[in-house]
PQR file with spaces between the fields and no chain letter, atoms N, CA, C, O and H, PARSE charges and radii, in Angstrom:
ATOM       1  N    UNK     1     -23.102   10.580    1.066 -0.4000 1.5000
ATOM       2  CA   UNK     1     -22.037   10.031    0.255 -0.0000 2.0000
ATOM       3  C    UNK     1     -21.990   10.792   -1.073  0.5500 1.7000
ATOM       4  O    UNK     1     -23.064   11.280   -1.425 -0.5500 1.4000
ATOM       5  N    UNK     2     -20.893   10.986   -1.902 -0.4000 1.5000
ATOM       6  CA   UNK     2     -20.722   11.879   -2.983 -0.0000 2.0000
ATOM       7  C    UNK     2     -19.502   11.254   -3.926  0.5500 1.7000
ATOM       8  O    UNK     2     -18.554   10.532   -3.621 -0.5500 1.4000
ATOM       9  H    UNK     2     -20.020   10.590   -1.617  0.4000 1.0000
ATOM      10  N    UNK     3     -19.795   11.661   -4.827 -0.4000 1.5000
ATOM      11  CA   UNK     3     -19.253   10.248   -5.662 -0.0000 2.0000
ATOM      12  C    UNK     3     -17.200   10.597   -5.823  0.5500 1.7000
ATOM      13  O    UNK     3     -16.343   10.104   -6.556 -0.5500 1.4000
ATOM      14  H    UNK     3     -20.566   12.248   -5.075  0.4000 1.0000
ATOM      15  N    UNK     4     -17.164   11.420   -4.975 -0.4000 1.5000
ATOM      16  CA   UNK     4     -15.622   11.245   -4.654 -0.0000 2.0000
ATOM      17  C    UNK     4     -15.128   10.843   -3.086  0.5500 1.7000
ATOM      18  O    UNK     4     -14.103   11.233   -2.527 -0.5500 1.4000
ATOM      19  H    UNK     4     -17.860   11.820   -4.379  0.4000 1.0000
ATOM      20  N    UNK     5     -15.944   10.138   -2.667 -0.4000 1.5000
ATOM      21  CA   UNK     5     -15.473    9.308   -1.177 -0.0000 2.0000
ATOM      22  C    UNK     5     -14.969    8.354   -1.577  0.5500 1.7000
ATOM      23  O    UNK     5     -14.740    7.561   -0.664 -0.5500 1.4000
ATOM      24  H    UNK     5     -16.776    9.821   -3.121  0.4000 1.0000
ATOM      25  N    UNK     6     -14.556    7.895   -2.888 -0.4000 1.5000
ATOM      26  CA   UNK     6     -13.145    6.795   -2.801 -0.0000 2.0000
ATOM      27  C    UNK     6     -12.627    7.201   -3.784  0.5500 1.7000
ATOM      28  O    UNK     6     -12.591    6.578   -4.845 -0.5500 1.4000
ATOM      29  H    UNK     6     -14.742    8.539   -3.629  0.4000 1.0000
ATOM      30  N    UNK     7     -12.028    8.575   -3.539 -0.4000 1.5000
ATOM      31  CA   UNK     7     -11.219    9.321   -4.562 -0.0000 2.0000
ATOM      32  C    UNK     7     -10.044    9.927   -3.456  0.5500 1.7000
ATOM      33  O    UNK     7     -10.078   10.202   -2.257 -0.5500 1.4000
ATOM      34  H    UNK     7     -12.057    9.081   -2.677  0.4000 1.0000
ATOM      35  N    UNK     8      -9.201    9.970   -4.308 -0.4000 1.5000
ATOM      36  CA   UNK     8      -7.857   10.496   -3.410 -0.0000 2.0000
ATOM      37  C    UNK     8      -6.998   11.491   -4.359  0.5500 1.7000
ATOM      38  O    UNK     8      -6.869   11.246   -5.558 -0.5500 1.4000
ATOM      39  H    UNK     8      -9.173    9.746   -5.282  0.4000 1.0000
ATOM      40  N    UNK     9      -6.407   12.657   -3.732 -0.4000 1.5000
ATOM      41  CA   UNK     9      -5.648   13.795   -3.841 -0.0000 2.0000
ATOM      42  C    UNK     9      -4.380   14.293   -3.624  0.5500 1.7000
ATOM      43  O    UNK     9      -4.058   15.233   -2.898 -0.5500 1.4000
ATOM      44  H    UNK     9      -6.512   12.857   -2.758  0.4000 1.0000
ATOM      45  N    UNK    10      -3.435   13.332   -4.564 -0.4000 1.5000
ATOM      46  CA   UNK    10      -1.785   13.680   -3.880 -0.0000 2.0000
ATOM      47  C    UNK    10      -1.559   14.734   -3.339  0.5500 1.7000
ATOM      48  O    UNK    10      -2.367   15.586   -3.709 -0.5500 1.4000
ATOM      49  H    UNK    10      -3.697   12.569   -5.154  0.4000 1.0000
ATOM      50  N    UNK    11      -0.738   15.146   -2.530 -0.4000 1.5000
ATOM      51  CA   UNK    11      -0.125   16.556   -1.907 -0.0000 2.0000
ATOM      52  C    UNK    11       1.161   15.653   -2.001  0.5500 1.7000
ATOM      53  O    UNK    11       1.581   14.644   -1.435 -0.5500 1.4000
ATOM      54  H    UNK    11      -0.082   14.453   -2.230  0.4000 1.0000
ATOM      55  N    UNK    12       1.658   16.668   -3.178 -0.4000 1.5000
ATOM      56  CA   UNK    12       3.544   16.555   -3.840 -0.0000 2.0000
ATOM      57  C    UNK    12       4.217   17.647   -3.270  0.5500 1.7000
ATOM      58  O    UNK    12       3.694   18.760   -3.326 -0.5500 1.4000
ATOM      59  H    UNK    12       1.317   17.487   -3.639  0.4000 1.0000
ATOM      60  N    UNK    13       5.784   17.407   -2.492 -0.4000 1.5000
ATOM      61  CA   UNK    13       6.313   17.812   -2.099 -0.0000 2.0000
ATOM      62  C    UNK    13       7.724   17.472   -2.500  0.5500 1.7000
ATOM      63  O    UNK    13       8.238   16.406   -2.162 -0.5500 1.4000
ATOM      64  H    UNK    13       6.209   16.503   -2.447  0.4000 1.0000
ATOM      65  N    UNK    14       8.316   18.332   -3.184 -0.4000 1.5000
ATOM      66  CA   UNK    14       9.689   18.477   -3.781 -0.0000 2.0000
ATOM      67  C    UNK    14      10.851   18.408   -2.597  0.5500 1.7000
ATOM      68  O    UNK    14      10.606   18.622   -1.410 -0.5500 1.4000
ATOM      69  H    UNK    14       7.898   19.198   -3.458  0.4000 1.0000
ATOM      70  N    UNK    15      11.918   18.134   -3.029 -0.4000 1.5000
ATOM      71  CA   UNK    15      12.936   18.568   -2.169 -0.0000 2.0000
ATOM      72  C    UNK    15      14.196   18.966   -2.952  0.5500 1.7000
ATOM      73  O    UNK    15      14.308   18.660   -4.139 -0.5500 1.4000
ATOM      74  H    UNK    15      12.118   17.961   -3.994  0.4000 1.0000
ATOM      75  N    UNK    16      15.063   19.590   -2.347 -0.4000 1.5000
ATOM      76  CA   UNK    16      16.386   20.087   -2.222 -0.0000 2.0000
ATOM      77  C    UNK    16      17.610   19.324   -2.067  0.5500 1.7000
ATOM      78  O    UNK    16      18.306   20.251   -1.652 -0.5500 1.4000
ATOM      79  H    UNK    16      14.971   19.838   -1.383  0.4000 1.0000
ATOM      80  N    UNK    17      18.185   18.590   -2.083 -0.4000 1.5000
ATOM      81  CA   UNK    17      19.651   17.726   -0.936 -0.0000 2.0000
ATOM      82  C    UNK    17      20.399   18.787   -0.825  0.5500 1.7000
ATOM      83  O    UNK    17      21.396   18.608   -0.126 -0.5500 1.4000
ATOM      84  H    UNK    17      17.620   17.837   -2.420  0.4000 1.0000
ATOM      85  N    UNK    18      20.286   19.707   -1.217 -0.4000 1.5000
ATOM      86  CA   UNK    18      21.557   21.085   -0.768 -0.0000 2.0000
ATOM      87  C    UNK    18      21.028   21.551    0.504  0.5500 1.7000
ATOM      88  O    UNK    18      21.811   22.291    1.098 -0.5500 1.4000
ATOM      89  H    UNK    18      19.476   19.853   -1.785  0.4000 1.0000
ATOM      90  N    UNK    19      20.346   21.414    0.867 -0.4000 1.5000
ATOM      91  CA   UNK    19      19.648   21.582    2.400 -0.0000 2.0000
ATOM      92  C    UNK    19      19.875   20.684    3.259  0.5500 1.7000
ATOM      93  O    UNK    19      19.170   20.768    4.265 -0.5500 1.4000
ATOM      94  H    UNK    19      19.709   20.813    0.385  0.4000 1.0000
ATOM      95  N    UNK    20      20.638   19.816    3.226 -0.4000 1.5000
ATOM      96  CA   UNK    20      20.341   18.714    3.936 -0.0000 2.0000
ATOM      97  C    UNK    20      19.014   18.063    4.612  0.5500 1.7000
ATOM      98  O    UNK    20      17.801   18.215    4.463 -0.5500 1.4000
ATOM      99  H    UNK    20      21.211   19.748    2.409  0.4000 1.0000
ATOM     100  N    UNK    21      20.039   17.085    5.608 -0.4000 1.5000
ATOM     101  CA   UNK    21      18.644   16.548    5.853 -0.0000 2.0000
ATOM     102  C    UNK    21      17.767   16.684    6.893  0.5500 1.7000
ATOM     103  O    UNK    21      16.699   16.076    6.827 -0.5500 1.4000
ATOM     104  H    UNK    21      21.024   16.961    5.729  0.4000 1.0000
ATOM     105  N    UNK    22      18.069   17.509    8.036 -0.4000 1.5000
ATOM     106  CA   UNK    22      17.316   18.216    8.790 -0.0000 2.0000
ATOM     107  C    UNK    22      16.170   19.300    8.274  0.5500 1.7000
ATOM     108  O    UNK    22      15.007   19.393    8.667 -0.5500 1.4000
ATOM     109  H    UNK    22      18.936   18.003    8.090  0.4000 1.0000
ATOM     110  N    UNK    23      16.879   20.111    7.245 -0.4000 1.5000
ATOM     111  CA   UNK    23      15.378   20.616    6.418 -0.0000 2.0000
ATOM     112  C    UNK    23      14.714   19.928    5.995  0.5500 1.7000
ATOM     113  O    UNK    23      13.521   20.193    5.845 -0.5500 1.4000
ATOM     114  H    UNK    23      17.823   20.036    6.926  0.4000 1.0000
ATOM     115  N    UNK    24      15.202   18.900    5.683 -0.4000 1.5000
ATOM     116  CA   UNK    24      14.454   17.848    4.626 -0.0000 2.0000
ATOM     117  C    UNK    24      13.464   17.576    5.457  0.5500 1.7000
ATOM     118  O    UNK    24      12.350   18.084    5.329 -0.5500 1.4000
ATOM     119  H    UNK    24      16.171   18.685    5.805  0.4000 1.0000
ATOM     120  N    UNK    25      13.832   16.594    6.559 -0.4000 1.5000
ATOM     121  CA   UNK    25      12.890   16.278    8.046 -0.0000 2.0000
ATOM     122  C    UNK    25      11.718   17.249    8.390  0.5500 1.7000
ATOM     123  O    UNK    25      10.572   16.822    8.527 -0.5500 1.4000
ATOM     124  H    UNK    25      14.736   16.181    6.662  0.4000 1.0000
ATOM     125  N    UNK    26      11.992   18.375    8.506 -0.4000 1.5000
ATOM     126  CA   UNK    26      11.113   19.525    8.642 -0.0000 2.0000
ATOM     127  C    UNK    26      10.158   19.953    7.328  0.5500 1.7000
ATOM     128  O    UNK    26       8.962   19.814    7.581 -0.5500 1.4000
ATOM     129  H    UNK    26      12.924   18.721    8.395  0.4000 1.0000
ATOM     130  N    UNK    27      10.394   20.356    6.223 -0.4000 1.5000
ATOM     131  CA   UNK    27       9.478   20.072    5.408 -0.0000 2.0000
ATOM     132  C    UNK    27       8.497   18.910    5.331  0.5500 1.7000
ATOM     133  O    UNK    27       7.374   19.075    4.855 -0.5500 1.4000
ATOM     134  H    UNK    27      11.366   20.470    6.018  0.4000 1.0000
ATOM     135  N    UNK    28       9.010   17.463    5.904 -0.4000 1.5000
ATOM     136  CA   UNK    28       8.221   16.444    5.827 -0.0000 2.0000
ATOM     137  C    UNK    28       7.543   16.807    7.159  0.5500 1.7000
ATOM     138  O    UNK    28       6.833   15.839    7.431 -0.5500 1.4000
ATOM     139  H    UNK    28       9.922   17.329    6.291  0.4000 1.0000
ATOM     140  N    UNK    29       7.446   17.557    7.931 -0.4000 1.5000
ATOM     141  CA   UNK    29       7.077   17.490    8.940 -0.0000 2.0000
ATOM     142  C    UNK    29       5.665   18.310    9.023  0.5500 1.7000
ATOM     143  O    UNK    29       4.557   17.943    9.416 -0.5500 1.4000
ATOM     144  H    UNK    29       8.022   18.344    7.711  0.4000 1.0000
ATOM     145  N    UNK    30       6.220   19.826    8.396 -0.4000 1.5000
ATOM     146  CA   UNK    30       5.062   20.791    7.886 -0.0000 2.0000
ATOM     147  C    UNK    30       4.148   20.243    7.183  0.5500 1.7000
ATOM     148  O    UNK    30       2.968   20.518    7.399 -0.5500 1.4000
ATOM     149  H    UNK    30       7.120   20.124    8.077  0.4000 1.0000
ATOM     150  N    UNK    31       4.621   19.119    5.939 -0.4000 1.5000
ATOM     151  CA   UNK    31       3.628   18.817    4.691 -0.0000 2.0000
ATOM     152  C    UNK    31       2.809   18.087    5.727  0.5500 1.7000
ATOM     153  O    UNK    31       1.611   18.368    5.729 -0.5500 1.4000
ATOM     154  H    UNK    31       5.579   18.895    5.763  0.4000 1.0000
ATOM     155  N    UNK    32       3.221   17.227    6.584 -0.4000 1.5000
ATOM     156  CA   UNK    32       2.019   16.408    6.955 -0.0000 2.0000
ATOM     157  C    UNK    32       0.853   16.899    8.097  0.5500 1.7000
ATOM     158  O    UNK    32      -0.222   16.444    8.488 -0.5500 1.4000
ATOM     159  H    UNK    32       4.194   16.998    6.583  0.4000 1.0000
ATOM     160  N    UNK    33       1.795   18.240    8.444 -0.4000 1.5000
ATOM     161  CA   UNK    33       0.745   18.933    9.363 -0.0000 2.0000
ATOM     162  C    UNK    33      -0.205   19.692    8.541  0.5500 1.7000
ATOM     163  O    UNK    33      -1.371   19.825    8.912 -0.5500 1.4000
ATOM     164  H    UNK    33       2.669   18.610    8.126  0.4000 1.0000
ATOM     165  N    UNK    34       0.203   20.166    7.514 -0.4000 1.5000
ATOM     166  CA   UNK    34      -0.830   20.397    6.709 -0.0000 2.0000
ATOM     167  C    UNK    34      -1.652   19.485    6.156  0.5500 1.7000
ATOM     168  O    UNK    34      -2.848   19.713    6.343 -0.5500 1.4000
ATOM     169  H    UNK    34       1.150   20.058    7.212  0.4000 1.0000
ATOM     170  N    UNK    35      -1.401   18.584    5.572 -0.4000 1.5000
ATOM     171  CA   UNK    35      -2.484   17.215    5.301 -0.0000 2.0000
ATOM     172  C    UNK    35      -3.460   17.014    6.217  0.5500 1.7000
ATOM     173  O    UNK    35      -4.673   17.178    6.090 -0.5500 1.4000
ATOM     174  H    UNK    35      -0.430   18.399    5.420  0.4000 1.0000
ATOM     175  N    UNK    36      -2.729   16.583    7.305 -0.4000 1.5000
ATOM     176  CA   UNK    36      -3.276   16.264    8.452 -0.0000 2.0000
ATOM     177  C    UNK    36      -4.684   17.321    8.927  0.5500 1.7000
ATOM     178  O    UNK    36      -5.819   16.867    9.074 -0.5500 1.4000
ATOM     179  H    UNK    36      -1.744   16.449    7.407  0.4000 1.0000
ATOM     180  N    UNK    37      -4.380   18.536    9.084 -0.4000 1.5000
ATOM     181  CA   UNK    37      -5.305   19.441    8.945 -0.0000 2.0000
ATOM     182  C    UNK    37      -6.203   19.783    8.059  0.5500 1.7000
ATOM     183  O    UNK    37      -7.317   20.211    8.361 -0.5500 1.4000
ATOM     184  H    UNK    37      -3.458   18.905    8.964  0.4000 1.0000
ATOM     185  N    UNK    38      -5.789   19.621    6.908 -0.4000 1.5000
ATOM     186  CA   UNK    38      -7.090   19.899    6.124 -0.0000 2.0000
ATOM     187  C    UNK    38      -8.001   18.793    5.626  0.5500 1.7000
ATOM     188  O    UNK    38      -9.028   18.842    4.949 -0.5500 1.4000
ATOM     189  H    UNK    38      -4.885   19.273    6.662  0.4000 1.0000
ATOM     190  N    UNK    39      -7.293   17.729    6.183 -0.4000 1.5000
ATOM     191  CA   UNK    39      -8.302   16.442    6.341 -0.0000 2.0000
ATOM     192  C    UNK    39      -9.196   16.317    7.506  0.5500 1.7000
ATOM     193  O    UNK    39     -10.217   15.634    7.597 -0.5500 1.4000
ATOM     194  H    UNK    39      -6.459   17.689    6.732  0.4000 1.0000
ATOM     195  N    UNK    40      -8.688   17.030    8.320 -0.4000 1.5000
ATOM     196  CA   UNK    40      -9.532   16.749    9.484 -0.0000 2.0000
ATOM     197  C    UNK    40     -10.610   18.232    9.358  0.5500 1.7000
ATOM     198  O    UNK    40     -11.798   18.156    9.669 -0.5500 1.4000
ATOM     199  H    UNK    40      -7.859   17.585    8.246  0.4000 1.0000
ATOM     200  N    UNK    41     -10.131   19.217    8.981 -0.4000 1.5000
ATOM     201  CA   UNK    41     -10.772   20.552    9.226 -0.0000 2.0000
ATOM     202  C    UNK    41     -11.395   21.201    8.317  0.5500 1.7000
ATOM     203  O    UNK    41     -12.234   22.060    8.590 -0.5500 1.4000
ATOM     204  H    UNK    41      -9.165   19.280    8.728  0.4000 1.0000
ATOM     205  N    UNK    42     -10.920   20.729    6.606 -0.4000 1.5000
ATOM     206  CA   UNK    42     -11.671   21.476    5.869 -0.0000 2.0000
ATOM     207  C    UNK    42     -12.442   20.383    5.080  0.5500 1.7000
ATOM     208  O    UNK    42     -12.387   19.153    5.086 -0.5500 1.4000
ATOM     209  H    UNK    42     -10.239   20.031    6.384  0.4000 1.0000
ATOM     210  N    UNK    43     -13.301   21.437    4.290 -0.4000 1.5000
ATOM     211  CA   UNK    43     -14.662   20.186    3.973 -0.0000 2.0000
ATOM     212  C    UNK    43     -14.136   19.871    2.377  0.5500 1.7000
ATOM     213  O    UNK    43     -14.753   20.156    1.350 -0.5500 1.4000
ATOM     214  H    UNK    43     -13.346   22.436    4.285  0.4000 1.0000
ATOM     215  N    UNK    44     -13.059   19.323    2.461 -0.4000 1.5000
ATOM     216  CA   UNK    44     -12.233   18.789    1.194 -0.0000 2.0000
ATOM     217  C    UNK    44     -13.560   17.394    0.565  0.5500 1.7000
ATOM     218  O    UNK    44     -14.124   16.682    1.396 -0.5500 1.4000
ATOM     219  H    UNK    44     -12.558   19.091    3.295  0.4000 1.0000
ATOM     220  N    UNK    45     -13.748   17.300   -0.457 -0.4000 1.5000
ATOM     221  CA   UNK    45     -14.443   16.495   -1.548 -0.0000 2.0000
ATOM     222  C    UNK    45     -13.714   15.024   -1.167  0.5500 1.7000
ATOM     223  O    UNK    45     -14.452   14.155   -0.703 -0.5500 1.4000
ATOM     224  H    UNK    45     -13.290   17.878   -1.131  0.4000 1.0000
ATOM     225  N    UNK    46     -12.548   14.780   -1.317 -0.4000 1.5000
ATOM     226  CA   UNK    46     -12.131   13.491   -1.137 -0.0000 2.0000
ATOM     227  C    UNK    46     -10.615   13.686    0.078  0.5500 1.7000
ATOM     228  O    UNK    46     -10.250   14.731    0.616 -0.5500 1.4000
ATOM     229  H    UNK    46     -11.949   15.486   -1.694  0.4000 1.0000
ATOM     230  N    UNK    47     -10.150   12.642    0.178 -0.4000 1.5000
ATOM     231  CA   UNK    47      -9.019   12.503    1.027 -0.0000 2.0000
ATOM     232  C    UNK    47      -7.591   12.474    0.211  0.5500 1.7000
ATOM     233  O    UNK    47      -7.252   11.573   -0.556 -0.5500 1.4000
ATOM     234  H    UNK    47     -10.446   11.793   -0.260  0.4000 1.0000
ATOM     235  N    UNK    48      -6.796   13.686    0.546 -0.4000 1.5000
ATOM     236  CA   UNK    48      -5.762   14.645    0.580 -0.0000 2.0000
ATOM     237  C    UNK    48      -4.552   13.471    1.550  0.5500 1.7000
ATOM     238  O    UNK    48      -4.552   13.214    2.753 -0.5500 1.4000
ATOM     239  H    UNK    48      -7.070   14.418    1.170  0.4000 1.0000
ATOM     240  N    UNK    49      -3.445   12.867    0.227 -0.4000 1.5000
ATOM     241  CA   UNK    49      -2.525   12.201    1.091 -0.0000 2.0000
ATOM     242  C    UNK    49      -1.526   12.450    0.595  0.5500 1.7000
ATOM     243  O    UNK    49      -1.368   12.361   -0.623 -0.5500 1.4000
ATOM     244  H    UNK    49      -3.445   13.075   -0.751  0.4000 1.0000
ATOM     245  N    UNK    50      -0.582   12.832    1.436 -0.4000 1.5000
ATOM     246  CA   UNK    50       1.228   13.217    1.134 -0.0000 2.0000
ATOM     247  C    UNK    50       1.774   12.043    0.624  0.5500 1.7000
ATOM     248  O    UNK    50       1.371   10.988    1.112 -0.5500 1.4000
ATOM     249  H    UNK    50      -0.711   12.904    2.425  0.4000 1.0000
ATOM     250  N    UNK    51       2.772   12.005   -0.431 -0.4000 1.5000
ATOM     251  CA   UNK    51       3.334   11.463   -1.169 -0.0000 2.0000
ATOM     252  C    UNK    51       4.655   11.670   -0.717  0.5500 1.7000
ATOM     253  O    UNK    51       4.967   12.859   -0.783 -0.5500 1.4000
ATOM     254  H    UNK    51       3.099   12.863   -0.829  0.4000 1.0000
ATOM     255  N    UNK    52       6.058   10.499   -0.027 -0.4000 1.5000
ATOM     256  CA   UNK    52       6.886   10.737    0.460 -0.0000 2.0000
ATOM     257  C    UNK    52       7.693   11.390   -0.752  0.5500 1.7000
ATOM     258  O    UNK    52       7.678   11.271   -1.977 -0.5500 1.4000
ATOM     259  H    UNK    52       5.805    9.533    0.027  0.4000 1.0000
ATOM     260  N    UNK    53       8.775   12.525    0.673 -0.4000 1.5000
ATOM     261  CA   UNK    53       9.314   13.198    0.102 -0.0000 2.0000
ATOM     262  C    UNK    53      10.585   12.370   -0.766  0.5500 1.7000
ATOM     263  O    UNK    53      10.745   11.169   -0.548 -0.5500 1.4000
ATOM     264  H    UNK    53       8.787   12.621    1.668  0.4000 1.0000
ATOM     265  N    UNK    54      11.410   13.048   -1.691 -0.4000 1.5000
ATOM     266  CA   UNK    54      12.716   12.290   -2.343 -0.0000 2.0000
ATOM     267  C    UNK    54      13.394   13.256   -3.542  0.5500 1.7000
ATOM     268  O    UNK    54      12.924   13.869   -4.501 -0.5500 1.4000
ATOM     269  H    UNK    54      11.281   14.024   -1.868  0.4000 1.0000
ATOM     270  N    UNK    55      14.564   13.097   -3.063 -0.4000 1.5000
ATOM     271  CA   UNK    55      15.259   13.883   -4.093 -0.0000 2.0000
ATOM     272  C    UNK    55      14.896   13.927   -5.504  0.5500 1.7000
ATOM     273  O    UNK    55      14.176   12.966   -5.775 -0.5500 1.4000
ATOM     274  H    UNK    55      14.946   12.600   -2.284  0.4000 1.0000
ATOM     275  N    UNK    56      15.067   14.490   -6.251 -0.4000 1.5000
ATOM     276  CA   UNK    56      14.745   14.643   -7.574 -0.0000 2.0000
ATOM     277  C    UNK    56      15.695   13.370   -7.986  0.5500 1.7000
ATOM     278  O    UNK    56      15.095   12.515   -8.639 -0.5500 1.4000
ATOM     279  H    UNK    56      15.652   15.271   -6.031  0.4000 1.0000
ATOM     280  N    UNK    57      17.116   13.093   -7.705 -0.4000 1.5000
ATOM     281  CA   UNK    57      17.269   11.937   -8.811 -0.0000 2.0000
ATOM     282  C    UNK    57      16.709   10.737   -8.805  0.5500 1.7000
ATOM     283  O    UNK    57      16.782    9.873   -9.679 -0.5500 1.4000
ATOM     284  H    UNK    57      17.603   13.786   -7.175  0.4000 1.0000
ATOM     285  N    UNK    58      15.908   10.699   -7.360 -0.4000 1.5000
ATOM     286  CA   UNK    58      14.987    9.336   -7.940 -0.0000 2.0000
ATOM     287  C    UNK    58      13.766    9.367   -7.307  0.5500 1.7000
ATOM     288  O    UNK    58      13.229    8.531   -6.580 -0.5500 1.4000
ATOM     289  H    UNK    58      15.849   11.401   -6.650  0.4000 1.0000
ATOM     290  N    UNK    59      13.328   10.679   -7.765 -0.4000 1.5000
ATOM     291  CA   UNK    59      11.562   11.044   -7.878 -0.0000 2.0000
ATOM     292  C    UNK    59      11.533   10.452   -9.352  0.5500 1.7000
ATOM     293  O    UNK    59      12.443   10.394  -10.180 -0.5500 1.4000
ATOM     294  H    UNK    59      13.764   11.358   -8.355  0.4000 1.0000
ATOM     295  N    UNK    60       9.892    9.926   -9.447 -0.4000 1.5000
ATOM     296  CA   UNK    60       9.802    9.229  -10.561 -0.0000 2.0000
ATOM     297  C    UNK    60       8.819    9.978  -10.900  0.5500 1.7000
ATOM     298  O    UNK    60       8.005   10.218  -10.008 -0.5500 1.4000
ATOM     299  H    UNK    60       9.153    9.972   -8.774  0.4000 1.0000
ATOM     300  N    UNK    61       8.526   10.709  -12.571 -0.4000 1.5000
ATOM     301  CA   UNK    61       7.658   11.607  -12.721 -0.0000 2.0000
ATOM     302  C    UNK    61       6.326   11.803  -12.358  0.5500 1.7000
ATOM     303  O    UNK    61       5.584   10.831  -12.217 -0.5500 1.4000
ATOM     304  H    UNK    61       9.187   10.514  -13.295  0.4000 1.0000
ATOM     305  N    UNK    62       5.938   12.941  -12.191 -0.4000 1.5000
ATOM     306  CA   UNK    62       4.244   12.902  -11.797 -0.0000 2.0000
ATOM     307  C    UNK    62       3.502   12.126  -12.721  0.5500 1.7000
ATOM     308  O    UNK    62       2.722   11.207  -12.470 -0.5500 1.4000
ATOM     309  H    UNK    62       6.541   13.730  -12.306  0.4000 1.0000
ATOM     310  N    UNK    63       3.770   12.511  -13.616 -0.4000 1.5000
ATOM     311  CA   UNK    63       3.158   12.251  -14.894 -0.0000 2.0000
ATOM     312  C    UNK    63       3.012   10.969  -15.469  0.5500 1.7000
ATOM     313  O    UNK    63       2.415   10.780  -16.529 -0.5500 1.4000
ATOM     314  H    UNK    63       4.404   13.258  -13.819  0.4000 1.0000
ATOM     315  N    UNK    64       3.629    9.945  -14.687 -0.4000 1.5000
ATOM     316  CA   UNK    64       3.551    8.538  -14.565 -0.0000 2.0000
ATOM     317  C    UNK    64       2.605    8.243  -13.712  0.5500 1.7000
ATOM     318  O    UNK    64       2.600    7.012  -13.735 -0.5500 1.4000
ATOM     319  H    UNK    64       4.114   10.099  -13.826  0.4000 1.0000
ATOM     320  N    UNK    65       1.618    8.662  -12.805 -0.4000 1.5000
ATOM     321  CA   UNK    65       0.920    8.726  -12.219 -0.0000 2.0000
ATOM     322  C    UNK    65      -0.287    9.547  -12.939  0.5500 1.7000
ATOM     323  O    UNK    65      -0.854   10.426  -12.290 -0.5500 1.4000
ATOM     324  H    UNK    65       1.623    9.662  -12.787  0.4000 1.0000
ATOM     325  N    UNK    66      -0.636    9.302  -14.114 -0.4000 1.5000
ATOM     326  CA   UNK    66      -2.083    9.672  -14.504 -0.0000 2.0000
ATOM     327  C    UNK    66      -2.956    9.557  -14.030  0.5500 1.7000
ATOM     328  O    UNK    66      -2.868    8.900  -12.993 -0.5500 1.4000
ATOM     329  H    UNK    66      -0.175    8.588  -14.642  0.4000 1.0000
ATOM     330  N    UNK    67      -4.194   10.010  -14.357 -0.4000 1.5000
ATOM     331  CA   UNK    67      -6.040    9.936  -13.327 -0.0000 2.0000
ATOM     332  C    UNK    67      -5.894    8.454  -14.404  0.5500 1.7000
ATOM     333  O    UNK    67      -6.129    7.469  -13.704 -0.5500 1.4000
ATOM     334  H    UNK    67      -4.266   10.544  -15.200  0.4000 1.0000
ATOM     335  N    UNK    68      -5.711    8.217  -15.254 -0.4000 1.5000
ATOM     336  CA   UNK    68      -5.905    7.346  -16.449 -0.0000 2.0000
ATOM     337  C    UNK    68      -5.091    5.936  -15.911  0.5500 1.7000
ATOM     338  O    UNK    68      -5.278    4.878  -16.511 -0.5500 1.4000
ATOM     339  H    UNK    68      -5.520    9.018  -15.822  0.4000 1.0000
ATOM     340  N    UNK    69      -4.353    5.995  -14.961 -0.4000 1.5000
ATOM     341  CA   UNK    69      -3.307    5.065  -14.496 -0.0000 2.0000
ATOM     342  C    UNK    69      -3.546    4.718  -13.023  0.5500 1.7000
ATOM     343  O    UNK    69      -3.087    3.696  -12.514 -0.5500 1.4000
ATOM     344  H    UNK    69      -4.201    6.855  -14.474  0.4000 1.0000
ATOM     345  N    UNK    70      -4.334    5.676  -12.319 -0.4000 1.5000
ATOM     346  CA   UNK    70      -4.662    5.466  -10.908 -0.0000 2.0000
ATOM     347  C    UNK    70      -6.020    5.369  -10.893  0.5500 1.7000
ATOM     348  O    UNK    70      -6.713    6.062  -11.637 -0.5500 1.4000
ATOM     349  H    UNK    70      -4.707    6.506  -12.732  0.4000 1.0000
ATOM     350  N    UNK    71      -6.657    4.259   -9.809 -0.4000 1.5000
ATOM     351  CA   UNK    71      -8.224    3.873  -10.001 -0.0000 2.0000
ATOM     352  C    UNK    71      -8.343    4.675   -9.101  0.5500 1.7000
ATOM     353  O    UNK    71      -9.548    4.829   -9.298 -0.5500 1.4000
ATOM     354  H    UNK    71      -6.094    3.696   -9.205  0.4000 1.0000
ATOM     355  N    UNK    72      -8.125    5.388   -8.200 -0.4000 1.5000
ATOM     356  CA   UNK    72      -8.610    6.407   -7.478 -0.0000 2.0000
ATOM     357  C    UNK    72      -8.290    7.855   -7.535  0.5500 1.7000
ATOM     358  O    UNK    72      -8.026    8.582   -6.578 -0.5500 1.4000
ATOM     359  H    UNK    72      -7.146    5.263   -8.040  0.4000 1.0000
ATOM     360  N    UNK    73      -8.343    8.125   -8.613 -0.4000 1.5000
ATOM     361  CA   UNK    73      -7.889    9.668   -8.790 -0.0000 2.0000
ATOM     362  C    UNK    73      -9.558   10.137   -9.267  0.5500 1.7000
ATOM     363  O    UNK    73     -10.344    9.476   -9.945 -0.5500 1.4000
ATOM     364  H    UNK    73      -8.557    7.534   -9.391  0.4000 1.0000
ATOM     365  N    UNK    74      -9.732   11.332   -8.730 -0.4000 1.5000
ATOM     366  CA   UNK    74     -10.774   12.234   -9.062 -0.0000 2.0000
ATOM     367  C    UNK    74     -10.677   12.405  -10.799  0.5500 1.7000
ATOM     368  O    UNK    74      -9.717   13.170  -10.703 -0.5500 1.4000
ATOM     369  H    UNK    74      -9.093   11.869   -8.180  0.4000 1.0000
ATOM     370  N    UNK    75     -10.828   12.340  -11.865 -0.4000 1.5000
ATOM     371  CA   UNK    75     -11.078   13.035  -13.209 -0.0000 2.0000
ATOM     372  C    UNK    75      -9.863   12.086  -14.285  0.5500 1.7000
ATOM     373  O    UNK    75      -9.757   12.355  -15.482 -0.5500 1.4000
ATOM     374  H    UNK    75     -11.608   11.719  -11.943  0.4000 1.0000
């Protein structure tokens, strides 16, 4: 055990709407195959979770999401 096994690691993923929404679908599709994989395959410190995708006009800033604001953020 290591003192980030109840620590967690957004993976943020932006989007486009000028792409519609079939890219959109597909980017969500890649991000989670990547998650998915490097949770299972690499020797990541804590657990790596995708954050649904959403247009920018009502993505709500990262930065509202502090380590200072989340009890499970690493630092």
């Amino acid at each position: 055990m290591t003192i980030f096994d109840n620590y967690e690691v957004w993976f943020v993923i932006g989007s486009q709407h000028l792409y519609g929404p079939e890219a959109l679908r597909q980017v969500t599709k890649h991000a989670e195959h990547v998650v998915n994989s490097l949770n299972a395959e690499a020797k990541l410190p804590c657990k790596l979770v995708l954050k649904p995708l959403a247009p920018p006009r009502t993505r709500s800033p990262i930065s509202a999401a502090t380590p200072t604001t989340m009890t499970n953020a690493p630092g």
